[in-house]
C-alpha positions as CSV (number, residue, x, y, z in Angstrom):
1,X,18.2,15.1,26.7
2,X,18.0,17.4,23.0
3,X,17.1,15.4,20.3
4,X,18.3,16.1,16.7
5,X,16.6,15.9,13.5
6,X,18.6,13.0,12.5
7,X,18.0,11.0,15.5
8,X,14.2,11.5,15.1
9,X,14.6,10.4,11.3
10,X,16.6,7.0,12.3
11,X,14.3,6.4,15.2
12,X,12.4,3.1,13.7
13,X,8.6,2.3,14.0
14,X,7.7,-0.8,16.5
15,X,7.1,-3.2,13.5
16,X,10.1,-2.2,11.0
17,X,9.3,-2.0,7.0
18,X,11.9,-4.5,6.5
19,X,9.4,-7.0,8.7
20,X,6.6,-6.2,7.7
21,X,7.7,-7.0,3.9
22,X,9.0,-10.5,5.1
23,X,6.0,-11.2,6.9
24,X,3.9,-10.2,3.3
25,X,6.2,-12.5,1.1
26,X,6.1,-15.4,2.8
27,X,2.4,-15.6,3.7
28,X,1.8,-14.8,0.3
29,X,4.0,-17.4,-1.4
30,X,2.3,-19.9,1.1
31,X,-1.3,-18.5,-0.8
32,X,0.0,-18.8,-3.4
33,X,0.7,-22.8,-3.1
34,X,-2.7,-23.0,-1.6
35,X,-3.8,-21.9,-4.5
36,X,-2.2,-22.9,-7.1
37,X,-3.2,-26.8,-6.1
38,X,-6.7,-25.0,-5.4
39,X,-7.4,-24.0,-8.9
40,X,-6.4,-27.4,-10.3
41,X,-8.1,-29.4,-8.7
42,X,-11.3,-27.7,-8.5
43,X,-11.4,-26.8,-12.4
44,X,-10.0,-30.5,-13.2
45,X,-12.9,-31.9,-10.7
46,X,-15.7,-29.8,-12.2
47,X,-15.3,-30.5,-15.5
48,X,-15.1,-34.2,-15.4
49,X,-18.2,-33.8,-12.4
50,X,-19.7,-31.5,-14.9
51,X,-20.6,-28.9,-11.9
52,X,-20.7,-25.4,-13.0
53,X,-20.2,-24.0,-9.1
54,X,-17.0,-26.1,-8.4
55,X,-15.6,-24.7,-12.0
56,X,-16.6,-21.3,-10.7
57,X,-15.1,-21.9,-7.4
58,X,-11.8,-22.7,-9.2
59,X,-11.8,-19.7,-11.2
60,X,-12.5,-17.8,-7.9
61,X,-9.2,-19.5,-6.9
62,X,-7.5,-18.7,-10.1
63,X,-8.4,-14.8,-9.7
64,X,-6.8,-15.6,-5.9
65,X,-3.4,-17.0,-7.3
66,X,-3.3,-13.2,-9.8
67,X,-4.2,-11.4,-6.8
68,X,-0.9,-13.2,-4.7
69,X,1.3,-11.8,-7.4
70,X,-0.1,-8.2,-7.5
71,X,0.4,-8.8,-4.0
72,X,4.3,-9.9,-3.6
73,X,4.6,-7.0,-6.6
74,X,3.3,-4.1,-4.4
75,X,5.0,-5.7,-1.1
76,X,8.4,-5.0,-3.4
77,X,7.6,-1.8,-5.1
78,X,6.6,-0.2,-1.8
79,X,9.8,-1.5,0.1
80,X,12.1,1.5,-2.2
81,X,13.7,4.5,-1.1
82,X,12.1,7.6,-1.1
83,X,13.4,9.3,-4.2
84,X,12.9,12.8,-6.1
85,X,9.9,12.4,-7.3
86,X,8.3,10.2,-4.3
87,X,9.9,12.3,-1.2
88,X,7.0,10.3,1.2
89,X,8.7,6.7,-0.4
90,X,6.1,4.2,-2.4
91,X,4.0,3.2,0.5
92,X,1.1,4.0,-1.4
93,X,2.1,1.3,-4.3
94,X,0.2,-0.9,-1.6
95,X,-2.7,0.9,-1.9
96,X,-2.6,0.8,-5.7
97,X,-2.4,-3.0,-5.6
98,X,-5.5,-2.9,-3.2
99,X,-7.4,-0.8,-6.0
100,X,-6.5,-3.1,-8.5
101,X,-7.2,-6.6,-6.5
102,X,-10.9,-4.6,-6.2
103,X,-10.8,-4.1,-10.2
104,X,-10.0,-8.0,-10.8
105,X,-12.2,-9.4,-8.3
106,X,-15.3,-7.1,-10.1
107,X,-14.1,-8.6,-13.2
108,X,-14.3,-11.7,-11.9
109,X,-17.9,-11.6,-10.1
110,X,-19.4,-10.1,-13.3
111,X,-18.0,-13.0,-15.6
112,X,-19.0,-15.4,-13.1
113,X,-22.4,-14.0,-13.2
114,X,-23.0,-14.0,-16.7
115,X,-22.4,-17.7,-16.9
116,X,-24.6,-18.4,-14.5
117,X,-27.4,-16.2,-16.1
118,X,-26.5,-18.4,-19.5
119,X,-27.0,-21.5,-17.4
120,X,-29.8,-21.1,-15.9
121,X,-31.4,-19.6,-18.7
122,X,-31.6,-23.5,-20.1
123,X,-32.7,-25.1,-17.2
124,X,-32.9,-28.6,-18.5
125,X,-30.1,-29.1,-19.6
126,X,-27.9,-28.7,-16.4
127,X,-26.7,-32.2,-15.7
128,X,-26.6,-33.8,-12.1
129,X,-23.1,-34.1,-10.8
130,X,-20.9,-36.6,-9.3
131,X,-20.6,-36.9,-5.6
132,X,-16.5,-36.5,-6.0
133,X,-17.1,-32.8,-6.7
134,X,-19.2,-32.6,-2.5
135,X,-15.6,-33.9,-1.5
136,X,-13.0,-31.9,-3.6
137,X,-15.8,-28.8,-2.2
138,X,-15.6,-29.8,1.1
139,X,-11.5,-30.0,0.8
140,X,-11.4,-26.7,-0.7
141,X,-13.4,-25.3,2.0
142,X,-11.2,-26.1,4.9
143,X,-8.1,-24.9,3.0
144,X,-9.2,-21.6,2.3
145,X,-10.5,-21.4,5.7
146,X,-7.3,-22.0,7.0
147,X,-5.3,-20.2,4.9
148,X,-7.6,-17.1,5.9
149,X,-6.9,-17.3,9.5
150,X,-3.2,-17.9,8.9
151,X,-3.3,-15.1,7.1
152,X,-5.0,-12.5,8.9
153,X,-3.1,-13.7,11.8
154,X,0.3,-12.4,10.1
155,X,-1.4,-9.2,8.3
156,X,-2.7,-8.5,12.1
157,X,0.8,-8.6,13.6
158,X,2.5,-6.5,11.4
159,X,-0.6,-3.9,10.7
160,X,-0.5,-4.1,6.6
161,X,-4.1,-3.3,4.9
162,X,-3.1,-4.6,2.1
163,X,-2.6,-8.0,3.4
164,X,-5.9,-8.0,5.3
165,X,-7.0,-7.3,2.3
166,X,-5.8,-10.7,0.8
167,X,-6.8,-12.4,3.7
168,X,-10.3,-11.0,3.3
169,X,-10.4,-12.4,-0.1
170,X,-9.5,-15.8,1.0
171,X,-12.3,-15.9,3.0
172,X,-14.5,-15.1,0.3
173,X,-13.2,-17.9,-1.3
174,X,-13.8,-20.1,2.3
175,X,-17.3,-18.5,1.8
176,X,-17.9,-19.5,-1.6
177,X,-16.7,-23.0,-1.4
178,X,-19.3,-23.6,1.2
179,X,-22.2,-22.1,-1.1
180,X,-21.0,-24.2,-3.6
181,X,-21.2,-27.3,-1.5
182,X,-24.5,-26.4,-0.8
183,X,-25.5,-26.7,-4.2
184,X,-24.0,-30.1,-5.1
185,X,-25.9,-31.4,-2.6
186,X,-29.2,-29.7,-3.9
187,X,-28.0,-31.6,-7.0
188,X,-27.1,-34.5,-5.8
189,X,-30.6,-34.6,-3.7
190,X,-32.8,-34.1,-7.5
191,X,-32.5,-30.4,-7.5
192,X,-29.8,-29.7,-11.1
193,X,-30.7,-26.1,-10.6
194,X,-29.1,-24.9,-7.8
195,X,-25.9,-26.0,-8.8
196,X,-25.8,-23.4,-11.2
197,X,-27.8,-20.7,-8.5
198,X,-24.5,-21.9,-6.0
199,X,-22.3,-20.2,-9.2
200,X,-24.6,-17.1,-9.2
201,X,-24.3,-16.8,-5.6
202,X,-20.6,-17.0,-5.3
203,X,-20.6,-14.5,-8.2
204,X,-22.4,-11.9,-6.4
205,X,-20.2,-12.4,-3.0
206,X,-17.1,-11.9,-5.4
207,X,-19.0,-8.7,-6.7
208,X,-19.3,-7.3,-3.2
209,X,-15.9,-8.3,-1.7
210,X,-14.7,-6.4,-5.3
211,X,-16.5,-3.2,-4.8
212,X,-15.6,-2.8,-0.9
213,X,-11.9,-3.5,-2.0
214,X,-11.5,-0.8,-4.7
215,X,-14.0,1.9,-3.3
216,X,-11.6,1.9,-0.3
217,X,-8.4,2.0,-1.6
218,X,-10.0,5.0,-3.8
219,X,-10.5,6.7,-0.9
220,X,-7.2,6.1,0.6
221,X,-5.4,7.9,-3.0
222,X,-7.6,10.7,-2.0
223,X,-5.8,11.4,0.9
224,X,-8.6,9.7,3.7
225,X,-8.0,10.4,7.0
226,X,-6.9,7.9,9.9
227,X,-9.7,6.8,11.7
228,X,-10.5,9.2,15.2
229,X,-9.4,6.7,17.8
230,X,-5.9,7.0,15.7
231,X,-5.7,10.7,15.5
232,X,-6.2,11.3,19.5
233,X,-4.0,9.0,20.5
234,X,-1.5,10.9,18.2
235,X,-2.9,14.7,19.6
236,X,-2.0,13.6,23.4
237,X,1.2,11.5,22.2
238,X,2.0,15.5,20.8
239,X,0.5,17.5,24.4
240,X,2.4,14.8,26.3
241,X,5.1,16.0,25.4
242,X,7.2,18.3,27.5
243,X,7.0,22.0,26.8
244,X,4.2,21.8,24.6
245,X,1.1,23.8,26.1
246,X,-1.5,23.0,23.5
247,X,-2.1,21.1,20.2
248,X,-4.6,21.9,17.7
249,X,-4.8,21.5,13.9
250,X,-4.2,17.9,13.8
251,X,-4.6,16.7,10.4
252,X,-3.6,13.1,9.0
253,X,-3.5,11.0,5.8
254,X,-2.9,7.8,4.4
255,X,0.1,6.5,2.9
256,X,-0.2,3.2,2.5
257,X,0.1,1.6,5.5
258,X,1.9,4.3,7.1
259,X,0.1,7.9,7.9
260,X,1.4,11.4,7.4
261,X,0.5,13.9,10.0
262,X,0.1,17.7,10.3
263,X,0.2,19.0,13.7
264,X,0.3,23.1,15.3
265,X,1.8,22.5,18.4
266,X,1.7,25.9,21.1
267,X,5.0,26.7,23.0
268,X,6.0,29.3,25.6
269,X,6.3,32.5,23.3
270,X,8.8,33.6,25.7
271,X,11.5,31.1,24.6
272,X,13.8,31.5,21.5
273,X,13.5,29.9,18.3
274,X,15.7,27.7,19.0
275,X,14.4,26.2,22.1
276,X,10.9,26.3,20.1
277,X,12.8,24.2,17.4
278,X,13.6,21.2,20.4
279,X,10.8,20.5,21.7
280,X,8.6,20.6,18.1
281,X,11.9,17.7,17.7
282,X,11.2,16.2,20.4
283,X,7.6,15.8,19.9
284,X,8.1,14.6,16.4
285,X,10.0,12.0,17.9
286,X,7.8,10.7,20.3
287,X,5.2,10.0,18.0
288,X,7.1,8.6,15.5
289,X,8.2,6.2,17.8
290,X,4.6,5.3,19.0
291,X,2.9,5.3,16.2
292,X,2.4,4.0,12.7
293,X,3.8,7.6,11.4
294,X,5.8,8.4,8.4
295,X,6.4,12.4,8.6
296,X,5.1,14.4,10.9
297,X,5.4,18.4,10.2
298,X,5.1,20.9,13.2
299,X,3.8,24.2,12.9
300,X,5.4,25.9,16.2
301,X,2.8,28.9,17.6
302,X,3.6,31.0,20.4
303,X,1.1,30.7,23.8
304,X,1.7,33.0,27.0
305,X,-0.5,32.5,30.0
306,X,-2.4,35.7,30.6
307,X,-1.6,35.9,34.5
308,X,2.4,36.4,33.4
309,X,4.5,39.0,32.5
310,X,4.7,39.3,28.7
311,X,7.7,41.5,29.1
312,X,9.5,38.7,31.2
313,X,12.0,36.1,29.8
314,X,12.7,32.4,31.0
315,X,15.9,32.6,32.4
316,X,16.4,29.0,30.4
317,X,14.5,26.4,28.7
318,X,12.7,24.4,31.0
319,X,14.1,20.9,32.2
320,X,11.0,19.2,31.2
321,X,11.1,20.3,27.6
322,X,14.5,18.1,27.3
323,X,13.0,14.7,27.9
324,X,14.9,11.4,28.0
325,X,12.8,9.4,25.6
């Protein structure tokens, strides 16, 4: 069976963009609820429990509820058209929205650690809390927990980093909740001072999950290559292919959550252009069937086997090089 350029171009990935941007709004919208009654609560029950950690917490939450809408704004500024000045589409608006969910988190860590530093700078004046704020703590913790498995269930299933990358950062927020529950009860027990150490703590994990989040998707605009596991699967999707003799040159980049691949692929130098031209189709097709692939471009090299005739012509292109895919 020939394959045409057009068919190769229609031929859809397993997990379709249209999906995958479903999948991304409506976990996010459901974050975004979580949140929303997050932040609330937690800065409402802080104050009037006078805990520094659980208003911390609920600023960690607020910084969550920005981050869902930079979210749902990338999911719909990635999901346009290629155009003239983005031939590759706006995959890499996703990426963009990962950098700057890194930026706000950083901002957030830092301003969370400077009121800690202020706090505990005045050690005697930290009041004890109320026990409500162990409970709304407690309540935050399993909600953030769950929304983080929910989550990175859905941004498993239809491969997006940016949505693992919002999952991630609702388990920092699972993560801080429980650091601040630790230090209510150091509170509650006689110890006023590590309330305000639970809000220095959960500043520092913000920090972190920040700098991992940005430094990544920086890496990712500089055109970062796939992972190795990724690329061979895609060099023997390419020497599984009929007619092809040899692959080499494999070279890959990120675009968003999509990749762009370069590929030299070595064909019988004894057949014409145009039968070079099929199977370099072909093979394009195949992995852009099987893999996450946006583009792949073939560069078509001749190979002869040195125990043949160089002089000798294939009589027709080989049966094998016009696969039924």
């Amino acid at each position: 069976m020939q394959f045409t350029e057009r068919e190769a171009e229609t031929e859809h990935n397993p997990i379709s963009a249209d999906k995958r941007a479903q999948a991304a709004s409506r976990s996010t919208w459901v974050s975004v609820a979580v949140n929303l009654v997050l932040t609330v609560a937690q800065i409402v029950a802080g104050v009037l429990t006078r805990s520094q950690g659980l208003v911390a917490d609920g600023i960690h939450s607020l910084s969550d509820l920005v981050a869902d809408f930079v979210v749902l704004l990338a999911n719909r500024q990635s999901q346009k058209d290629a155009d003239e000045d983005h031939p590759y589409g706006h995959q890499r608006f996703e990426t963009a929205a990962s950098l700057a969910l890194g930026a706000l988190l950083l901002a957030v860590g830092v301003g969370m650690l400077w009121s800690a530093f202020v706090k505990l700078q005045s050690p005697a004046t930290i009041p004890e809390v109320h026990s409500m704020a162990l409970w709304v703590a407690a309540a935050a913790l399993l909600a953030k927990e769950g929304l983080f498995r929910y989550m990175l269930a859905v941004a498993k299933r239809v491969k997006s980093s940016m949505l693992v990358a919002n999952a991630w950062h609702a388990r920092s927020d699972a993560a801080s909740s429980l650091v601040v529950g630790v230090g209510i009860i150091g509170n509650l027990a006689g110890y006023p001072i590590l309330d305000p150490i639970a809000a220095l703590i959960v500043g520092l994990m913000v920090l972190r999950m920040g700098w991992s989040f940005g430094w990544d998707a920086l890496h990712d605009l500089m055109d970062r290559a796939v992972d190795e596991v990724e690329v061979t699967a895609i060099r023997q999707t390419l020497a599984d292919t009929p007619g092809v003799s040899g692959v080499h040159d494999v070279r890959t980049r990120k675009m968003g959550d999509m990749i762009v691949v370069d590929a030299h692929i070595e064909v019988d130098a004894r057949l014409t252009v145009e039968q070079g031209h099929d199977i370099a189709v072909a093979a394009r097709f195949r992995v852009m069937r099987h893999h996450r692939v946006l583009n792949l471009m073939t560069h078509v090299d001749p190979w002869m086997r040195p125990d043949l005739d160089h002089a000798a012509k294939p009589t027709a292109l080989p049966a094998e090089a016009k696969p039924a895919l």
